[in-house]
C-alpha positions as CSV (number, residue, x, y, z in Angstrom):
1,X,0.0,0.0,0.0
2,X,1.6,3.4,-0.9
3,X,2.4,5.8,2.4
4,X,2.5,9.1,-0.3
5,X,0.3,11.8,0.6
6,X,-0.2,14.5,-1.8
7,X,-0.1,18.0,-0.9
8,X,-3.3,19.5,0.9
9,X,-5.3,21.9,-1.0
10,X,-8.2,24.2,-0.1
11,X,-11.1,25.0,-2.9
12,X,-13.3,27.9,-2.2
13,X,-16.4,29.0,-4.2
14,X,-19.9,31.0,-3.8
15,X,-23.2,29.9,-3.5
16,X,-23.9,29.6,-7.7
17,X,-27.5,29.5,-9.0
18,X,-27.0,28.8,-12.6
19,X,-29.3,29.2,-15.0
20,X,-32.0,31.6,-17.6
21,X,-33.5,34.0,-15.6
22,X,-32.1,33.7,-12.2
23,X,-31.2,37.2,-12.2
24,X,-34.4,37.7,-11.2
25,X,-33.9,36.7,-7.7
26,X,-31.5,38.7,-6.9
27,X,-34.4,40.3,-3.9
28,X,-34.9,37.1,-2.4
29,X,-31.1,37.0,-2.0
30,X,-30.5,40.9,-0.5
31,X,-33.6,39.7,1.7
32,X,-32.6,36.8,3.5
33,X,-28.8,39.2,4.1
34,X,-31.4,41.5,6.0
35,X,-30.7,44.1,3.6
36,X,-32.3,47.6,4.4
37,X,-30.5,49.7,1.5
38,X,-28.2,48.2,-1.6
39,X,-25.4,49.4,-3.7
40,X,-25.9,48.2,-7.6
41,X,-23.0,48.8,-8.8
42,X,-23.1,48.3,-12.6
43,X,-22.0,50.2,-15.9
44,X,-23.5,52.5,-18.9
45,X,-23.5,49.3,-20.9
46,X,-25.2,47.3,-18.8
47,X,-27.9,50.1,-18.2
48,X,-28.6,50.2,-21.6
49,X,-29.0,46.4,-22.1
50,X,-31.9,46.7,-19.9
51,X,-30.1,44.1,-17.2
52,X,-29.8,46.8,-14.2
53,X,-33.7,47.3,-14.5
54,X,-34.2,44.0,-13.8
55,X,-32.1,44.2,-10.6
56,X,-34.1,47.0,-9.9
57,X,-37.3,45.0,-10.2
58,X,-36.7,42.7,-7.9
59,X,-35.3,44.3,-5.1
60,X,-38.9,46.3,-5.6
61,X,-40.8,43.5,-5.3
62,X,-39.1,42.7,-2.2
63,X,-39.5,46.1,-0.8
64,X,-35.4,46.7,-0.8
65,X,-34.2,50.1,-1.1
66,X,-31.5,50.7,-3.0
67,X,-28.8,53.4,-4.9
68,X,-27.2,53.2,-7.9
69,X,-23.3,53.4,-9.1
70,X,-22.5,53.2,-12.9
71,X,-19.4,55.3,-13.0
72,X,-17.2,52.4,-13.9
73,X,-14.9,52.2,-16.6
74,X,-13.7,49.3,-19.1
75,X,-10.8,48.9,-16.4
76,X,-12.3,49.6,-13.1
77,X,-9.8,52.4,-11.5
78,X,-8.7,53.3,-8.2
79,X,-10.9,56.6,-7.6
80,X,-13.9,55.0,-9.5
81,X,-13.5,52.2,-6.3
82,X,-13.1,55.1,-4.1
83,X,-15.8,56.8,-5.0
84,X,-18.8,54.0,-5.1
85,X,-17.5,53.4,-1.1
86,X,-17.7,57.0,-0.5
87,X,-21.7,56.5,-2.2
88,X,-22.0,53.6,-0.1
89,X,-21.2,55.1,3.4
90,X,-23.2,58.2,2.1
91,X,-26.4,56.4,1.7
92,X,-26.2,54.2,4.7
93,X,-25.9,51.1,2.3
94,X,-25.8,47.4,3.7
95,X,-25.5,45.1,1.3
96,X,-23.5,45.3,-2.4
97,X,-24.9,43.7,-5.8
98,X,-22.8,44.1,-9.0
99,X,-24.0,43.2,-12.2
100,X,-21.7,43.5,-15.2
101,X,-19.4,42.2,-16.9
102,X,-15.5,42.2,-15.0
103,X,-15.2,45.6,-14.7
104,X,-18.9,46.3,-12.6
105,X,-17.8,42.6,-10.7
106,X,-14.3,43.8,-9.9
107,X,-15.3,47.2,-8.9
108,X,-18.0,45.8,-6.7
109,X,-15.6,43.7,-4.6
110,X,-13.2,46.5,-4.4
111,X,-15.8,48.7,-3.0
112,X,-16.2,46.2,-0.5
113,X,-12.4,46.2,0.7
114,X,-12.6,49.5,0.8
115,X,-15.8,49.9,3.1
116,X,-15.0,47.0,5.7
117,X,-11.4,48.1,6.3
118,X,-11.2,52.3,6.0
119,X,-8.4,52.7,3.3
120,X,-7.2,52.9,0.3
121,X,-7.7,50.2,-2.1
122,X,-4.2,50.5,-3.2
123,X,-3.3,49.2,0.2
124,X,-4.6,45.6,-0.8
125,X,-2.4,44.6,-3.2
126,X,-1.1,41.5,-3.1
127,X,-2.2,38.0,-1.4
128,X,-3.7,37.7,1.3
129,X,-4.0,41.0,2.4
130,X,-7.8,41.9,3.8
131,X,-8.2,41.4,7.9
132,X,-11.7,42.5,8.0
133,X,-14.6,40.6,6.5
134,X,-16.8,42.5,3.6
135,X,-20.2,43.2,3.6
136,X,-22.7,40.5,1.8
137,X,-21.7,40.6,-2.1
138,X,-24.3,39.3,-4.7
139,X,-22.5,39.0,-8.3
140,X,-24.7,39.0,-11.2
141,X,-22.2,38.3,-14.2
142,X,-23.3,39.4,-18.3
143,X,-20.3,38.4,-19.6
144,X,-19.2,34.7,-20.1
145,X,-15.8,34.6,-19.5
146,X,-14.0,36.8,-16.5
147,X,-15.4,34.6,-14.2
148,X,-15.1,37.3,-11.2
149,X,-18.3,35.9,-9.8
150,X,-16.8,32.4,-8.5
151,X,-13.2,34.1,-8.2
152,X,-10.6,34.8,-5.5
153,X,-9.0,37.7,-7.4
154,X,-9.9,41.8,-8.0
155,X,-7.9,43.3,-10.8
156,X,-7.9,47.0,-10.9
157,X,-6.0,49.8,-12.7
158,X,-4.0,52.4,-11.3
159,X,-3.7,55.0,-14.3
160,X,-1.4,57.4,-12.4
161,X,1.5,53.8,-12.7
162,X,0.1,52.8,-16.0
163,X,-0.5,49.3,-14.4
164,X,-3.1,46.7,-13.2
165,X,-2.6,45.7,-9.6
166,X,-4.3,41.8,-8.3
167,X,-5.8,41.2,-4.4
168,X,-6.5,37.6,-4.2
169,X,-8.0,36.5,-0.7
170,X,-10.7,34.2,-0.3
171,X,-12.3,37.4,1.5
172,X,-13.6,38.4,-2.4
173,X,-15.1,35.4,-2.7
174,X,-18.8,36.6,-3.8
175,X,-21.2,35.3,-1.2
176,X,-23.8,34.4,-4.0
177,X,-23.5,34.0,-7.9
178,X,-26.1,34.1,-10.0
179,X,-25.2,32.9,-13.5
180,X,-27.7,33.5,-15.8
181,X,-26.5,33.1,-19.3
182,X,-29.7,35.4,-20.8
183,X,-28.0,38.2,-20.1
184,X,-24.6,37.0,-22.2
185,X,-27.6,37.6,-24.6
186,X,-26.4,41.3,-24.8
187,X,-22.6,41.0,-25.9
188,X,-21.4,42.0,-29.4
189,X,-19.4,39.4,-31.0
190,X,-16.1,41.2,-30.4
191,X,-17.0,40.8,-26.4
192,X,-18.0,37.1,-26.8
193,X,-14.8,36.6,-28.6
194,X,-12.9,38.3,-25.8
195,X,-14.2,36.8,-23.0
196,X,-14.8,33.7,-24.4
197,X,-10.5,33.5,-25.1
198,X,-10.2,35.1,-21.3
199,X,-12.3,32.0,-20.1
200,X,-10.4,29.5,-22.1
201,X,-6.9,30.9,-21.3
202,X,-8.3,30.7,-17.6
203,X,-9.1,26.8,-18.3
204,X,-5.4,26.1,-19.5
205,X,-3.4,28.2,-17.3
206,X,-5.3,26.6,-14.3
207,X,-4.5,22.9,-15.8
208,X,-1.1,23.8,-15.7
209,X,-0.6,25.7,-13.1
210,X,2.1,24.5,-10.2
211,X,-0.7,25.1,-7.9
212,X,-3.5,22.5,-9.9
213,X,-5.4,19.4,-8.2
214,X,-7.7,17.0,-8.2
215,X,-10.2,19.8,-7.1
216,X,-9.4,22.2,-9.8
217,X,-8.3,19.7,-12.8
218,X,-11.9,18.4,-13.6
219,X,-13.3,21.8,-14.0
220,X,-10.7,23.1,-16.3
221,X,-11.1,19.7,-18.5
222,X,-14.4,20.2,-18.8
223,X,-14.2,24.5,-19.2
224,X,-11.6,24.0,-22.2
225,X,-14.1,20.6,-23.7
226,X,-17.5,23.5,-23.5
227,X,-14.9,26.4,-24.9
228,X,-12.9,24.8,-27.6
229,X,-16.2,22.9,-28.9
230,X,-19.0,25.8,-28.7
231,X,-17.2,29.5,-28.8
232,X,-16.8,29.7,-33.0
233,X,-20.6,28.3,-33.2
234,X,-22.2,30.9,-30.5
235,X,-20.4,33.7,-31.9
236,X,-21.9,32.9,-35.5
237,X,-25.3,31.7,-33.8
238,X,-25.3,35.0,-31.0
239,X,-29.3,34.1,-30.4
240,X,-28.8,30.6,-29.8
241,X,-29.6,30.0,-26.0
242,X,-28.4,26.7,-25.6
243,X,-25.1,27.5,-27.0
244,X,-25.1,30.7,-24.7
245,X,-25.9,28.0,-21.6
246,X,-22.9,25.6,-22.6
247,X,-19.7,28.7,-23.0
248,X,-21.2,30.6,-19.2
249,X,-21.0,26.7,-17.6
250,X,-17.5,26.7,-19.5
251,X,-16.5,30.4,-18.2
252,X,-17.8,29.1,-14.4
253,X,-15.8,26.0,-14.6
254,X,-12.6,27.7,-15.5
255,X,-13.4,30.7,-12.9
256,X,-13.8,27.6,-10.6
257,X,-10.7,25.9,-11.7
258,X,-8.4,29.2,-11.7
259,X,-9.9,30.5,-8.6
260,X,-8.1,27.6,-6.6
261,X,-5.1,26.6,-8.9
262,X,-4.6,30.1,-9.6
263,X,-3.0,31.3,-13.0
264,X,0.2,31.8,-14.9
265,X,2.1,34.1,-17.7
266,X,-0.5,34.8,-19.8
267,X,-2.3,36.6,-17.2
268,X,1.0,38.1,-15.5
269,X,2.0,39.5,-18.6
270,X,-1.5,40.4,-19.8
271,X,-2.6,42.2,-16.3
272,X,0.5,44.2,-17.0
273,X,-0.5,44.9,-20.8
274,X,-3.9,45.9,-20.2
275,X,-3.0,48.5,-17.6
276,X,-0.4,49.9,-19.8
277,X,-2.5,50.5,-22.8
278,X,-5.8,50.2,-21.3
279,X,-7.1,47.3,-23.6
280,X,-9.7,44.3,-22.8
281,X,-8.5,42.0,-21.3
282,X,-9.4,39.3,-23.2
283,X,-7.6,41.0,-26.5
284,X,-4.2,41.2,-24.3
285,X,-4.8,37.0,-23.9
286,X,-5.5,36.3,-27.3
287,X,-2.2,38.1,-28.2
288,X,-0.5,36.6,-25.8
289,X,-1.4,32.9,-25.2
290,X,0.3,31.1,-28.1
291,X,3.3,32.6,-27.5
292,X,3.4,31.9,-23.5
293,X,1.9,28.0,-24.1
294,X,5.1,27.1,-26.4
295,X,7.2,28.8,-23.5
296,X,5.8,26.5,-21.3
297,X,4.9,23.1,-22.9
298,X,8.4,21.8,-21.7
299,X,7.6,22.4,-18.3
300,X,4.6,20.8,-18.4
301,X,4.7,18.2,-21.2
302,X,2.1,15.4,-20.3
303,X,-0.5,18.0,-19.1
304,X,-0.1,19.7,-22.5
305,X,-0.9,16.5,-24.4
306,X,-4.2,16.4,-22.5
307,X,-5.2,19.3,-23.2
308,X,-4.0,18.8,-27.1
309,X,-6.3,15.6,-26.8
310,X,-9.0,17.5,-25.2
311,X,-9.0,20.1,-28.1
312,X,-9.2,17.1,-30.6
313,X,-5.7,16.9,-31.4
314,X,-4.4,13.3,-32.6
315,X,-1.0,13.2,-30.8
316,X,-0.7,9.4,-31.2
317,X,2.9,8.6,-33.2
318,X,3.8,12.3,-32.2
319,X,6.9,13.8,-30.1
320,X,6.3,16.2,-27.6
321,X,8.0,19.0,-30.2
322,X,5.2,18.2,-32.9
323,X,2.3,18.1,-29.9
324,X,3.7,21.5,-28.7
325,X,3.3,22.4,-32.9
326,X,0.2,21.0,-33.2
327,X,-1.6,22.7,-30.1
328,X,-0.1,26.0,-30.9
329,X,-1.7,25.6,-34.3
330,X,-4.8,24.9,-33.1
331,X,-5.0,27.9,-31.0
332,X,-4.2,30.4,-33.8
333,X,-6.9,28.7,-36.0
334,X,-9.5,29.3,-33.0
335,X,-8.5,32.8,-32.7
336,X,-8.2,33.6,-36.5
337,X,-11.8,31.7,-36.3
338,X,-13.2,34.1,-34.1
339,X,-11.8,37.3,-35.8
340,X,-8.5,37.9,-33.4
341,X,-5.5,38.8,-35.8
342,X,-3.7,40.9,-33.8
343,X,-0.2,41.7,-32.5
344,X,1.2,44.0,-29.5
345,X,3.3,46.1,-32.5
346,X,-0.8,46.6,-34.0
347,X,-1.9,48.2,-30.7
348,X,0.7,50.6,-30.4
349,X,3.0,48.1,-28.2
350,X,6.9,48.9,-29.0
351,X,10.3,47.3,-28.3
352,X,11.3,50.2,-25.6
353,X,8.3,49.3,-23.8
354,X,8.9,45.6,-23.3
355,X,11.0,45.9,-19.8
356,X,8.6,47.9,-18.3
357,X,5.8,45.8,-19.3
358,X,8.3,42.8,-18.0
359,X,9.2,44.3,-14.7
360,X,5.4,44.6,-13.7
361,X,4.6,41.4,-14.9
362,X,7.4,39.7,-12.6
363,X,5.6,41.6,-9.6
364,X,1.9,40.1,-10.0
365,X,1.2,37.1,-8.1
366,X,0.2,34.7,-11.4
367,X,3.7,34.6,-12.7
368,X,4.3,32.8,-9.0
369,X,2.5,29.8,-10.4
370,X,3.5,29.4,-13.9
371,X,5.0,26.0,-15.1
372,X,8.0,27.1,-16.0
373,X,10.1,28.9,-13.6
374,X,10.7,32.8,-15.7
375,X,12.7,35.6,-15.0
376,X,12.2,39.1,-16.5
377,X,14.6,38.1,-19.6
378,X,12.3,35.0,-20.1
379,X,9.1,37.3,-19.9
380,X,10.9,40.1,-22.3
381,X,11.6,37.2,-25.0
382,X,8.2,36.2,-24.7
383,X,6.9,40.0,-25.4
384,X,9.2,40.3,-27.6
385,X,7.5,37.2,-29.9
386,X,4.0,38.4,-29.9
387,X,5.2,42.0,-31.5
């Protein structure tokens, strides 16, 4: 009988309700928090889809009072965070519900920090960092692929650096999820393409991650199987429901799976893209992941086979070099296939940039969990590939 134990690992998630039209019950959830006033914290966007209204609705019905905060941009920012706690403590508020794509979610969360503790959110950087416990949080996600709504991790932009800055604590874990892919119902296609790469690139970096498990490995099998298979079709078929249904499962399960294995150099490198240039995030992926998947596949050979096999790959008769060719391939094709042809040079990106963009990249918390061990030359070549 073996005497080998394998490491201990934790695996923290909300309550989810999954399904069409459970953002309706987003009262019945406020309610049984005793809420007296809420914070709906959400974005133009959003308004003008018509999914805030419905929020609205139902905390009517259950006789909730409530304020609105919309001021938040593509990137949420440090004063935008600032200022819906400041709102918040103005209107005596009790309870926070944030419906939105990352930006509203991230936001939301932040706000949270911000209210429990008394300081700046710039004071939370980092893991592990929050002492005092938030008030109830109620995440309502539109988009199908940032997956802040099952996730340990706030990303937020501090335009005076030029950079993105990560908390991850179990703290920003929302205390209910509900996942109601109707509302994905609203996204153009370059969004679904974007988030749908973001949710995919979650799935992969979590399988590979040095911190993945038999907790976390099932969900991002199953994420990349839902991605890879449905993404090309719902983008062409953007009224299909059931297609809709099958990419939010995939962008839960790899939310789930990256929440717990946490992520790698696509998102280390991306994080510090997208606060540089103040792109989506999903775009700064989809430029990056090829590049940072061939950097890795030694590190990580038989986990990269899987998920070749998973994507429909035949590696049988094939060296690890031609799987590594092969998979690399097949994630070009699924960009190109889903209208992503671009390049860091394309977006204004240039070779002076790269150690800057490098040096922040080495400081966020994913890069601690990548395959393959990197230093800031490693990260710079890497850069320096997807120009």
């Amino acid at each position: 009988m073996s005497q080998s134990f394998s490491p201990l690992r934790k695996f923290v998630s909300p309550e989810i309700i999954f399904g069409a039209g459970c953002r309706h019950n987003v009262g019945n959830y406020a309610k049984t928090f005793g809420a007296r006033k809420v914070l709906v914290v959400s974005d133009p966007g959003v308004i003008a889809a018509g999914w805030v209204a419905d929020v609205e609705a139902s905390l009517q019905a259950q006789g909730i009072d409530y304020c609105l905060y919309t001021a938040v941009s593509p990137n949420p920012r440090v004063e935008e965070v600032m200022l819906g706690a400041e709102i918040y403590r103005q209107n005596h508020c009790d309870v926070i519900v944030a419906v939105g794509g990352g930006s509203p979610m991230d936001c939301g969360k932040a706000i949270g920090i911000v209210v429990a503790h008394g300081r700046s959110i710039l004071e939370f950087e980092g893991v592990d960092m929050i002492r005092v416990p938030s008030p109830p949080l109620i995440l309502i996600p539109t988009t199908a692929g940032t997956s802040a709504d099952v996730s340990q991790f706030v990303i937020i932009s501090n335009q005076q650096e030029r950079m993105k800055f990560s908390i991850v604590s179990k703290a920003v874990v929302p205390d209910v999820s509900l996942i109601d892919p109707q509302t994905t119902l609203s996204m153009d296609p370059f969004l679904s393409a974007c988030t749908g790469i973001d949710a995919l690139v979650h799935a992969i970096e979590a399988f590979v991650s040095t911190g993945h498990g038999p907790l976390t490995d099932p969900h991002a099998l199953e994420a990349m199987r839902l991605i890879n298979g449905n993404l090309v079709e719902m983008i062409a078929n953007p009224a299909d429901i059931g297609l809709r249904e099958k990419i939010m499962l995939g962008s839960m399960q790899a939310g789930l799976a990256f929440s717990n294995a946490i992520l790698g150099a696509v998102h280390a490198m991306s994080h510090s893209l997208g606060g540089f240039l103040d792109l989506p995030h999903g775009l700064c992926n989809a430029v990056l992941v090829e590049h940072v998947v061939a950097f890795n596949y030694s590190s990580a050979p038989e986990r990269f086979k899987v998920i070749a096999e998973v994507f429909g790959i035949d590696c049988r008769g094939l060296n690890h070099r031609q799987i590594c060719g092969r998979l690399v391939e097949h994630l070009i094709a699924l960009k190109h296939a889903i209208g992503f042809h671009e390049t860091l040079g394309l977006h204004g990106v240039r070779t002076a940039d790269i150690p800057f963009l490098s040096q922040h990249a080495m400081g966020d918390p994913c890069i601690l969990t990548n395959p393959r061990a990197s230093s800031q030359r490693d990260v710079e070549v890497v850069y320096g590939e997807a120009l």
